[in-house]
C-alpha positions as CSV (number, residue, x, y, z in Angstrom):
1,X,-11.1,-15.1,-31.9
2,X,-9.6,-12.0,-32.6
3,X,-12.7,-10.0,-31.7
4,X,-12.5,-12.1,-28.4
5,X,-9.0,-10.6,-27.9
6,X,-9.6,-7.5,-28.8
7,X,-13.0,-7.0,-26.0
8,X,-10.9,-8.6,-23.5
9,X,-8.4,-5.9,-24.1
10,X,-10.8,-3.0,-23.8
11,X,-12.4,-4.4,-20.5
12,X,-9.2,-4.8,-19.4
13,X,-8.5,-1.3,-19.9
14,X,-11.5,-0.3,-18.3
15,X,-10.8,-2.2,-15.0
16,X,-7.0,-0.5,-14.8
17,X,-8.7,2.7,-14.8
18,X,-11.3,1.8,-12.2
19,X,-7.9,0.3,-10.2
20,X,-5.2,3.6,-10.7
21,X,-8.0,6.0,-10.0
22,X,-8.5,3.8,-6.5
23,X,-5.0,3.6,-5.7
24,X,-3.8,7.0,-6.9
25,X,-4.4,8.9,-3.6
26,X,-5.1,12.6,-3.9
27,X,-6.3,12.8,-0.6
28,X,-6.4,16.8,1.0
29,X,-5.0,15.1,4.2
30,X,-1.3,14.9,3.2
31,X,-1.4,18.4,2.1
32,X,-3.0,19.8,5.6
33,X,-0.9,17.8,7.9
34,X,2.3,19.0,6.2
35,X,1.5,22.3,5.8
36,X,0.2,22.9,9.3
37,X,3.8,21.3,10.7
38,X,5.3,23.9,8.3
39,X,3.9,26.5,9.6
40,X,3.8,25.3,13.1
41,X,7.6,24.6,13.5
42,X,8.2,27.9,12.3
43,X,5.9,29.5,15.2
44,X,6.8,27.1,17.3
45,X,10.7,28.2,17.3
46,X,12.3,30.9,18.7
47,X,13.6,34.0,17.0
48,X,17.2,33.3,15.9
49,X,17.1,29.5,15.4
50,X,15.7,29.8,11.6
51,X,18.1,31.4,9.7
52,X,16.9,34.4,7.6
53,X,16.7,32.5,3.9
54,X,15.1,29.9,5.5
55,X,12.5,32.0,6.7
56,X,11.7,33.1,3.3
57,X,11.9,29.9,1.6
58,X,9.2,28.5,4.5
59,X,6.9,31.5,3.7
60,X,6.8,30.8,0.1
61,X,6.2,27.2,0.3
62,X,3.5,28.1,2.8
63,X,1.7,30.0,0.2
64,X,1.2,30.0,-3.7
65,X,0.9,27.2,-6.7
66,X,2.8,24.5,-5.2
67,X,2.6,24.4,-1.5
68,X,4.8,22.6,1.1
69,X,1.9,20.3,1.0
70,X,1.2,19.6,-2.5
71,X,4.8,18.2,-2.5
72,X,4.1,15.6,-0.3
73,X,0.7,14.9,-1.8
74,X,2.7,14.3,-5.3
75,X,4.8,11.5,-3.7
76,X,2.4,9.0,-4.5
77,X,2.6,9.8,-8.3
78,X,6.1,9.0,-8.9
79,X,7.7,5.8,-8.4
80,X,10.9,7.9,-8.4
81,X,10.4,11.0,-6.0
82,X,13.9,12.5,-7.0
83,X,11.3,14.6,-9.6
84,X,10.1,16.4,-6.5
85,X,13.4,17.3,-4.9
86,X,14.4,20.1,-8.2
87,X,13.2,23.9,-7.4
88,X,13.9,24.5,-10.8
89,X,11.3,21.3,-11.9
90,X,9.1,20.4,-9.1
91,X,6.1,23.0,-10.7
92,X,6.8,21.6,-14.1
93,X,6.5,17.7,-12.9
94,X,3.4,17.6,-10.5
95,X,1.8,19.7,-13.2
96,X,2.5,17.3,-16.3
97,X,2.3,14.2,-13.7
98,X,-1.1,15.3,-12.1
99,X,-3.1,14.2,-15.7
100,X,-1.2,11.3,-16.6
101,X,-3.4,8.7,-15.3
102,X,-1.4,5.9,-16.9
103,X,1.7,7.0,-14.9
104,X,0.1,7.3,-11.6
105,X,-1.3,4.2,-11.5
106,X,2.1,2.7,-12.1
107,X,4.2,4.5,-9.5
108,X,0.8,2.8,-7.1
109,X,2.0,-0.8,-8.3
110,X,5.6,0.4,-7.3
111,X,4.7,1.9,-3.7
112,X,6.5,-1.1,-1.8
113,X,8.4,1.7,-0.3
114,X,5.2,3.3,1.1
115,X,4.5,0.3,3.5
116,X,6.0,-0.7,7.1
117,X,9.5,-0.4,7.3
118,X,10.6,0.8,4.0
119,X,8.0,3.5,4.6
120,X,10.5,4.8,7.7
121,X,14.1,4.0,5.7
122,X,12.6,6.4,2.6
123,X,11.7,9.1,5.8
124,X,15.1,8.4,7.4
125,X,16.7,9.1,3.4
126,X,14.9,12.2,2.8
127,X,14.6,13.5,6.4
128,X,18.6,13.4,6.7
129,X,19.2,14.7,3.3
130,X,16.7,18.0,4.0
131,X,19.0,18.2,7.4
132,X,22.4,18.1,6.0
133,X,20.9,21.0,3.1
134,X,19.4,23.1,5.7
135,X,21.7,25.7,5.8
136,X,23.3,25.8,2.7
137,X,20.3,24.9,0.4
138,X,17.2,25.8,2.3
139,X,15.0,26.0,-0.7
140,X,16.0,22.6,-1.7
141,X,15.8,21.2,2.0
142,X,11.8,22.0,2.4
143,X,11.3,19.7,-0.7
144,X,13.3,16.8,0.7
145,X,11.3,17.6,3.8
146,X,8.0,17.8,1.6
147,X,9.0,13.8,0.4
148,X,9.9,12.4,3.6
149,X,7.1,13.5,5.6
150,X,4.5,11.4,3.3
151,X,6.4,8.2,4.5
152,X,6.3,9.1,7.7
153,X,2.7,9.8,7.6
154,X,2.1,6.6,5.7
155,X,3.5,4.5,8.2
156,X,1.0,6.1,10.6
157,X,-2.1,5.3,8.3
158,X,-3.0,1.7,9.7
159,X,-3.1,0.2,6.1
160,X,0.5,0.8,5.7
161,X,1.8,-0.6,8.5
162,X,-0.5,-3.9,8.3
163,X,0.3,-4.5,4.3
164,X,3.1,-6.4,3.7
165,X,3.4,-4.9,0.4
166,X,6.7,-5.8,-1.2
167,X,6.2,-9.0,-3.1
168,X,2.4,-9.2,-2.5
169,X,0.0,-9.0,-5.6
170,X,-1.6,-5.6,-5.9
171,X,-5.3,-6.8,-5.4
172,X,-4.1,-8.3,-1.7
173,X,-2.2,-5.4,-1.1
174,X,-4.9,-3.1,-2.1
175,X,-7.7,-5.1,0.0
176,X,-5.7,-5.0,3.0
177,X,-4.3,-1.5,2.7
178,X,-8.1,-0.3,2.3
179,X,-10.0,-2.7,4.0
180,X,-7.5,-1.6,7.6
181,X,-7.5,1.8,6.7
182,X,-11.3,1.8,6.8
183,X,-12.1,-0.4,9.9
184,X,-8.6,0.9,12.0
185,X,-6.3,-0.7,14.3
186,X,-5.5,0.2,18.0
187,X,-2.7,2.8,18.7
188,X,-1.8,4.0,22.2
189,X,0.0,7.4,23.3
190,X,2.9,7.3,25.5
191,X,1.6,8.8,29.7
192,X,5.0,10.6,29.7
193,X,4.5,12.6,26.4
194,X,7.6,15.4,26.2
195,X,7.1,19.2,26.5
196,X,7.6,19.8,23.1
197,X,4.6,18.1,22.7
198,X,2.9,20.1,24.9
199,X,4.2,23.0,23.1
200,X,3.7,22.2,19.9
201,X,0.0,21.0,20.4
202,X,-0.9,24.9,21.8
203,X,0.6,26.1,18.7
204,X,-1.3,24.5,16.3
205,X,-4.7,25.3,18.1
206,X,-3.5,29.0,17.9
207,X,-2.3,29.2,14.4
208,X,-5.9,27.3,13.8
209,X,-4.1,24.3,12.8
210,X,-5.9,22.4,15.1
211,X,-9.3,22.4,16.7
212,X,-9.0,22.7,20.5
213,X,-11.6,19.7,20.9
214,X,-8.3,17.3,19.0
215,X,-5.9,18.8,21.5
216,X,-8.3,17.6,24.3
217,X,-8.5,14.3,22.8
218,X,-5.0,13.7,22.2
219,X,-4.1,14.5,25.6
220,X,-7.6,12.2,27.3
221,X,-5.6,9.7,24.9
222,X,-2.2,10.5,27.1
223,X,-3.7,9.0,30.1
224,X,-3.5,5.4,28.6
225,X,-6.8,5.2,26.8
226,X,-6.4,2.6,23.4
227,X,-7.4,5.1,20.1
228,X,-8.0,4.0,17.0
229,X,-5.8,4.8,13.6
230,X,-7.3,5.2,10.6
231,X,-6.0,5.3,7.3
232,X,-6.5,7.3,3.9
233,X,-9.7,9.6,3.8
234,X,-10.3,8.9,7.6
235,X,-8.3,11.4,9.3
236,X,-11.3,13.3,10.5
237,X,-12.7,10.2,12.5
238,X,-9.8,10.3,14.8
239,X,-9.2,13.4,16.5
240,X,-6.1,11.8,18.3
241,X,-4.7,10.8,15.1
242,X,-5.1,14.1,13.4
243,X,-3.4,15.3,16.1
244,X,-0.4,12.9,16.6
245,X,0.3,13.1,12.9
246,X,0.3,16.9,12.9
247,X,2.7,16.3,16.1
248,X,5.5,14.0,14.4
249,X,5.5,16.2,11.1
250,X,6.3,19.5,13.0
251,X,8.8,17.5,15.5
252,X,10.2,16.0,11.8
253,X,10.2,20.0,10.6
254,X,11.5,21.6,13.1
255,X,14.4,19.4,13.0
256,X,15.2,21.1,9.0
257,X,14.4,24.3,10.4
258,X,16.9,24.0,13.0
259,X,19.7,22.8,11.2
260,X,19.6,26.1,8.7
261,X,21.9,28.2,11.9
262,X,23.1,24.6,12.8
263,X,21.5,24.4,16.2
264,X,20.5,20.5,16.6
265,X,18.1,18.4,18.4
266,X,17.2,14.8,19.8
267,X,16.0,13.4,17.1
268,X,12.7,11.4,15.9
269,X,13.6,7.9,16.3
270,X,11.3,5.0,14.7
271,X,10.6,1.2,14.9
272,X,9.0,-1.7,13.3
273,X,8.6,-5.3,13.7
274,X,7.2,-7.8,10.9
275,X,4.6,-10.3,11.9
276,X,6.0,-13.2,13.7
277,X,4.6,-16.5,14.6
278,X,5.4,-17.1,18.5
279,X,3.9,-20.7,19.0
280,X,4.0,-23.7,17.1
281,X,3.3,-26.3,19.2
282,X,0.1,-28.4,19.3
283,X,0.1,-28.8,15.4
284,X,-1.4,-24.4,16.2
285,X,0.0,-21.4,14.7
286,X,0.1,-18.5,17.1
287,X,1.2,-15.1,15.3
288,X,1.4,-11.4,16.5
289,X,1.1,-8.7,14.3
290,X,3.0,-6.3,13.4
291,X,4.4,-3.6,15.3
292,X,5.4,0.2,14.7
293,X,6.1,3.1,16.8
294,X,7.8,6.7,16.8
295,X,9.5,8.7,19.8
296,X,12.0,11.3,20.6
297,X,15.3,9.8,21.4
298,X,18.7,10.6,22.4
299,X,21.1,12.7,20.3
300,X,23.2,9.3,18.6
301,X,20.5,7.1,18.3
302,X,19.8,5.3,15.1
303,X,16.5,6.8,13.4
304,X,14.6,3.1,12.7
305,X,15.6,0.4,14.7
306,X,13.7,-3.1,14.0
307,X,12.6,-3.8,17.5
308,X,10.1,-1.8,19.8
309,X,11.5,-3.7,22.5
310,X,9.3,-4.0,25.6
311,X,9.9,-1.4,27.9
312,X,10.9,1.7,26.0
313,X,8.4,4.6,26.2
314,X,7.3,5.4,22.4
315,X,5.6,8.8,21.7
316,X,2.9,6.7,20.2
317,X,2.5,2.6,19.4
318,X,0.6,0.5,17.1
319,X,-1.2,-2.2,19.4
320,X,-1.6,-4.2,16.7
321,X,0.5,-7.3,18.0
322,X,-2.4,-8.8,19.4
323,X,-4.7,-8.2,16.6
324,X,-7.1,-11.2,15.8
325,X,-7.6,-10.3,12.2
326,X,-3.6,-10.5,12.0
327,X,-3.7,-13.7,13.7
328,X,-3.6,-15.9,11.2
329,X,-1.4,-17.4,8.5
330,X,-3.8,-16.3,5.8
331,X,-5.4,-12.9,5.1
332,X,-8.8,-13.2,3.9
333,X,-10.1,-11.1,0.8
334,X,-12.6,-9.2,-1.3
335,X,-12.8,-8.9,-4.5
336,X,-13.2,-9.7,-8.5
337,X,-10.5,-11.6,-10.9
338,X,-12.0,-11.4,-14.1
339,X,-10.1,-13.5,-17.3
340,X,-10.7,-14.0,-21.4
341,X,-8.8,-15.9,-23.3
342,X,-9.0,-17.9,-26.6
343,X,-6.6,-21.2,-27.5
344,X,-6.0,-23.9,-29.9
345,X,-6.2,-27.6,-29.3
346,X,-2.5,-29.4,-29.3
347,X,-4.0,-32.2,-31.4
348,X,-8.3,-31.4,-32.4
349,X,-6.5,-27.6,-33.2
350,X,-10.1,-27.1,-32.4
351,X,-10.6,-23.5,-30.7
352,X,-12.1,-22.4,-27.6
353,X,-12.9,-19.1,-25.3
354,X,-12.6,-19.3,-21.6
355,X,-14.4,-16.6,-19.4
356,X,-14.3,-16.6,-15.9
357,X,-15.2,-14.7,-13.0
358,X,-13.1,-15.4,-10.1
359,X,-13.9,-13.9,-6.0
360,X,-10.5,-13.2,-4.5
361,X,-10.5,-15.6,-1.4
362,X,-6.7,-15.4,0.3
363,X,-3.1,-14.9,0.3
364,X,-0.3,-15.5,2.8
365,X,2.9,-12.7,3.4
366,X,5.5,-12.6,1.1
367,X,8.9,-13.3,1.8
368,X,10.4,-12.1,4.8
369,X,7.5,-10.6,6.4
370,X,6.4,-13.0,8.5
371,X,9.3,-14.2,10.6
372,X,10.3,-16.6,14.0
373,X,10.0,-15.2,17.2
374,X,13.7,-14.7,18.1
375,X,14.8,-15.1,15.4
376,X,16.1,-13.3,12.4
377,X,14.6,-16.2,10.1
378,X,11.6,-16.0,7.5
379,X,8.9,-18.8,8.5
380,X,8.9,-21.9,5.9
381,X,6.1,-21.9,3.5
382,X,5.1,-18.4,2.6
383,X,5.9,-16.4,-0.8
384,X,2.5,-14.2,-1.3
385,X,0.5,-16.6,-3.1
386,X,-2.9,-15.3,-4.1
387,X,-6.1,-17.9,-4.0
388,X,-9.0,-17.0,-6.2
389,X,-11.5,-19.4,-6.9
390,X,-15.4,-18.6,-8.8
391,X,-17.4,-19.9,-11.8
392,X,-16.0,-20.5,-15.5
393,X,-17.6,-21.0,-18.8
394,X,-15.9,-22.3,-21.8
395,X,-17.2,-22.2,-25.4
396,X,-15.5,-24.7,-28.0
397,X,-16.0,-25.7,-31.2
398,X,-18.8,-28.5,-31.0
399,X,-19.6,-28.2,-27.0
400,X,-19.7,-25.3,-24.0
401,X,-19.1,-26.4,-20.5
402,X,-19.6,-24.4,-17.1
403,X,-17.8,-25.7,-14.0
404,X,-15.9,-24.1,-11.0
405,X,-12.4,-23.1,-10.7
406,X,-9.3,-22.7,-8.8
407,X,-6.4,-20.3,-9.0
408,X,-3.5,-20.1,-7.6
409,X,-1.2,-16.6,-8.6
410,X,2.5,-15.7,-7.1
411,X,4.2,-12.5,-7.8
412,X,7.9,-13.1,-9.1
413,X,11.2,-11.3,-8.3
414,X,11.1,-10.1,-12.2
415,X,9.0,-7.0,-12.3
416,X,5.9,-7.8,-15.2
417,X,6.0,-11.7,-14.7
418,X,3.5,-13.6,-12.2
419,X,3.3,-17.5,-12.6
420,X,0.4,-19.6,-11.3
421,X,-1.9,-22.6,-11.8
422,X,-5.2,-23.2,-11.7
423,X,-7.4,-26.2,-11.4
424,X,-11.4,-26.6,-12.6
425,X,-14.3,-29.0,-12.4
426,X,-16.5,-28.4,-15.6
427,X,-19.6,-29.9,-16.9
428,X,-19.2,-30.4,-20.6
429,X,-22.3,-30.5,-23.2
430,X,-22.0,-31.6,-26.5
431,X,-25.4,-33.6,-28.1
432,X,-27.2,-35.6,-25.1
433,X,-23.9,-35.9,-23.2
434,X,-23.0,-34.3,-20.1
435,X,-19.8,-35.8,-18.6
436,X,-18.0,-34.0,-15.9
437,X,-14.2,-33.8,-16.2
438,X,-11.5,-32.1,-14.3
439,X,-9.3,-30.1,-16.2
440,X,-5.9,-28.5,-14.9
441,X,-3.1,-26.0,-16.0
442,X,-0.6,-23.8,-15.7
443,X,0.0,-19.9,-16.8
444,X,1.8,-17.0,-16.7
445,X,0.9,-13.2,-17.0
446,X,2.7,-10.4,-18.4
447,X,1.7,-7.2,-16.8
448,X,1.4,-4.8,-13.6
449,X,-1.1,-7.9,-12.0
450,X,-4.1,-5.5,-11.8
451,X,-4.1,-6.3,-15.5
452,X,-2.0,-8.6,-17.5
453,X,-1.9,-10.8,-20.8
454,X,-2.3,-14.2,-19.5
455,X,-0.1,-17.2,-21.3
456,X,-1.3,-20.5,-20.4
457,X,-1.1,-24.5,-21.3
458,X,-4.2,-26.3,-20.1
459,X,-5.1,-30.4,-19.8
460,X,-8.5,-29.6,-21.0
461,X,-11.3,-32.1,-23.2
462,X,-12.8,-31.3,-26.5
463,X,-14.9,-33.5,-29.1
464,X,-13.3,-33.8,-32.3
465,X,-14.8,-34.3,-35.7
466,X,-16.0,-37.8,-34.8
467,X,-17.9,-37.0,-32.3
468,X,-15.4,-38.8,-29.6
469,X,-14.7,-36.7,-26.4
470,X,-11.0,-37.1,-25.4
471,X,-8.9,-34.4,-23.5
472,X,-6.4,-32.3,-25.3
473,X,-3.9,-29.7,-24.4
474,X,-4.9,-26.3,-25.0
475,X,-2.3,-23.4,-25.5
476,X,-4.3,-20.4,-25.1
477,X,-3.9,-16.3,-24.6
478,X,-5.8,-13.5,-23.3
479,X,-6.7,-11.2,-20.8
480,X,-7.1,-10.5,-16.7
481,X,-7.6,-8.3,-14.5
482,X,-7.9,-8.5,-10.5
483,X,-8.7,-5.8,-7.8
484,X,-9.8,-5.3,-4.4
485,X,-13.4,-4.8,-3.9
486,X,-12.4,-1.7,-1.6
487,X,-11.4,0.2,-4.6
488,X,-14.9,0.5,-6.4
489,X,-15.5,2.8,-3.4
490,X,-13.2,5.5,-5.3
491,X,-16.4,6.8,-6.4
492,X,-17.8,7.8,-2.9
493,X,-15.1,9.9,-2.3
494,X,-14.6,13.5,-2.9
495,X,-11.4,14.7,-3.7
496,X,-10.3,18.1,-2.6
């Protein structure tokens, strides 16, 4: 038995580091988009409006070690990116941080706040901080800049703004977030864009930000044709995206730059909606997805607000409230569940090892994200519950049985604890016999759910010394791991 635990572990091991390299974005696009609004905003200003310090703080985070970039890259190693905002520790940290593997993986369990609308409250935090430091700390003001503008760009990454991360298992959250991110969702740009826009579009094409072949698409786009957002890794299949990210992170910039002489400006002003279930009549679910969008708005307007309301002209809108894939209650899945474990009969104290090989299948929203229509009220019935189900073989002391089996998995408000139960059809074979039994149980796992130590009490059957087949109840421990198919693709991808 204990050489059962102690493989287990090892695999176990193996499959967090296929998961934390999947999850632990590296990804060059973070680092161009916020370097080129960097160094666009700056162009894009007029002499006089930057004061001079800030000028020199912008040209040496354009350059050197540790670029404007790289510090929004690094946001998705921390879970705390207060490690970023330091001049005097920002080099030390990414550099200590970028080979710690262990790390990175968990600050990717807690990215909640990398998703829909937490996504924009952590840009409104760190946007307004870099604004009110602008003049007084410059330096210090680019790297709160540097953190909010990977939220921003996050919520524009169609993954993000689908997942309805906080309180959802990681290997839903990490099939939806890839799986959307891959295949897009439609976004439209606003007919009546701004002349900053304009502005700032023929700046980044001269600076060689931007290819003149995205500004043309971006502005095709204006006339009301649906684009499609992509997510991580996909930036370069959507010229209009490229384009409207680099957009919204020099608008976001210039802002910062701006406020260092104390000259304002209307500021960026964002929304989001949750899913929300519109019809229930007819014994049918109808449900919209999720909505998100960004614009330039008056000089006293709040920066998120949680409606997009239906008539205000965004800068550009997710259109994915009429999604079909978001349509329904469940989200369907891909993916692997893999669990060892070894117990000890209440009563036979005979001993067994359970292997099984699960397919993730479903899960519903967590709490809170999937709400009324007109309402402010969370629909009845969903808490995140994740639905795995695949073949499982159990050896025991005088018999082995095969069967199929049933899990169900919720995440719980305390951080390392997930509950569940799970029930299985099995075949048992001991001598001539044969019988097929159900047995049924419950557990609970200890861990960051991409891999966990798995308690559990099962109604199981065994054949004691006598030969006579009776069920028992097993208490058993061991081993799991789950994760989205989507992040064996890791391996295509080359990092920059």
């Amino acid at each position: 038995m204990k050489r059962s635990v102690v493989q287990a572990g090892v695999w176990s091991f193996f499959l967090l580091l296929l998961a934390t390299g999947g999850n632990a974005f590296e990804w060059y696009e973070h680092r161009e988009l916020s370097n080129a609004a960097l160094v666009t905003a700056k162009r894009f200003l007029p002499q006089g409006v930057i004061s001079p310090e800030m000028l020199r703080q912008v040209d040496a985070r354009a350059a050197g070690p540790l670029t404007f970039g790289d510090v929004t890259v690094a946001v998705d190693w921390f879970q705390n990116p207060e490690k970023l905002i330091d001049p005097a520790t920002v080099e030390h940290n990414v550099a200590v941080r970028r080979l710690s593997l262990i790390k990175k993986g968990l600050a990717a369990h807690h990215n909640a706040a990398h998703f829909q609308a937490s996504a924009l409250t952590a840009w409104q935090k760190y946007h307004k901080s870099a604004v009110d430091l602008a003049a007084e700390k410059p330096r210090t003001a680019l790297l709160f800049e540097a953190v909010a503008l990977h939220f921003l760009q996050d919520f524009f990454a169609a993954g993000h703004v689908v997942t309805p991360r906080r309180g959802m298992h990681d290997a839903a959250a990490g099939h939806l977030h890839d799986t959307f991110n891959r295949k897009g969702v439609s976004f439209a740009l606003s007919t009546a864009q701004p002349p900053e826009v304009e502005a700032i579009l023929r700046n980044l094409v001269e600076g060689e930000c931007l290819s003149q072949e995205a500004k043309d698409a971006y502005e095709s786009a204006e006339g009301g044709a649906t684009s499609t957002f992509y997510g991580d890794t996909k930036l370069s299949a959507s010229r209009e995206q490229r384009a409207f990210l680099m957009v919204v992170s020099t608008l976001s910039v210039t802002e910062v730059l701006r406020a260092s002489t104390h000259t304002s400006m209307p500021p960026l002003q964002t929304c989001f909606s949750t899913r929300q279930v519109t019809d229930e009549s007819h014994g049918r679910l109808k449900i919209e997805g999720p909505d998100g969008g960004i614009r330039i708005a008056d000089a006293e307007a709040p920066r998120v607000v949680p409606d997009c309301g239906e008539t205000v002209s965004w800068l550009g809108r997710y259109g994915t409230r009429g999604d079909k894939r978001l349509g329904k209650l469940d989200y369907d899945l891909s993916g692997l569940n893999v669990r060892g474990v070894v117990g000890v009969g209440h009563r036979s104290r005979d001993s067994r090892v359970d292997v099984e090989a699960l397919l993730l299948s479903s899960t519903d929203d967590p709490p809170g994200a999937l709400k009324l229509r007109g309402t402010d009220k969370d629909y009845p019935g969903t808490g995140g519950l994740l639905f795995t189900t695949g073949p499982t073989y159990s050896h025991g002391t005088r018999y082995n049985a095969w069967g199929w089996l049933g899990d169900f998995t919720r995440t719980t408000r305390v951080d390392l604890i997930s509950i569940g139960g799970r029930i299985a059809l099995r075949r048992y074979g001991y001598g001539p016999a044969h019988p097929w039994r159900a047995d049924y149980g419950l557990k609970i796992g200890v861990g960051y759910q991409v891999v966990n130590v798995v308690l559990a009490v099962d109604r199981m059957h065994t054949v004691d010394s006598t030969g006579k087949f009776a069920h028992d109840y097993f208490g058993s421990i061991g081993a799991d791991a789950a994760f989205s198919a989507s992040w064996l693709r890791f391996w295509r991808h080359k990092r920059e």
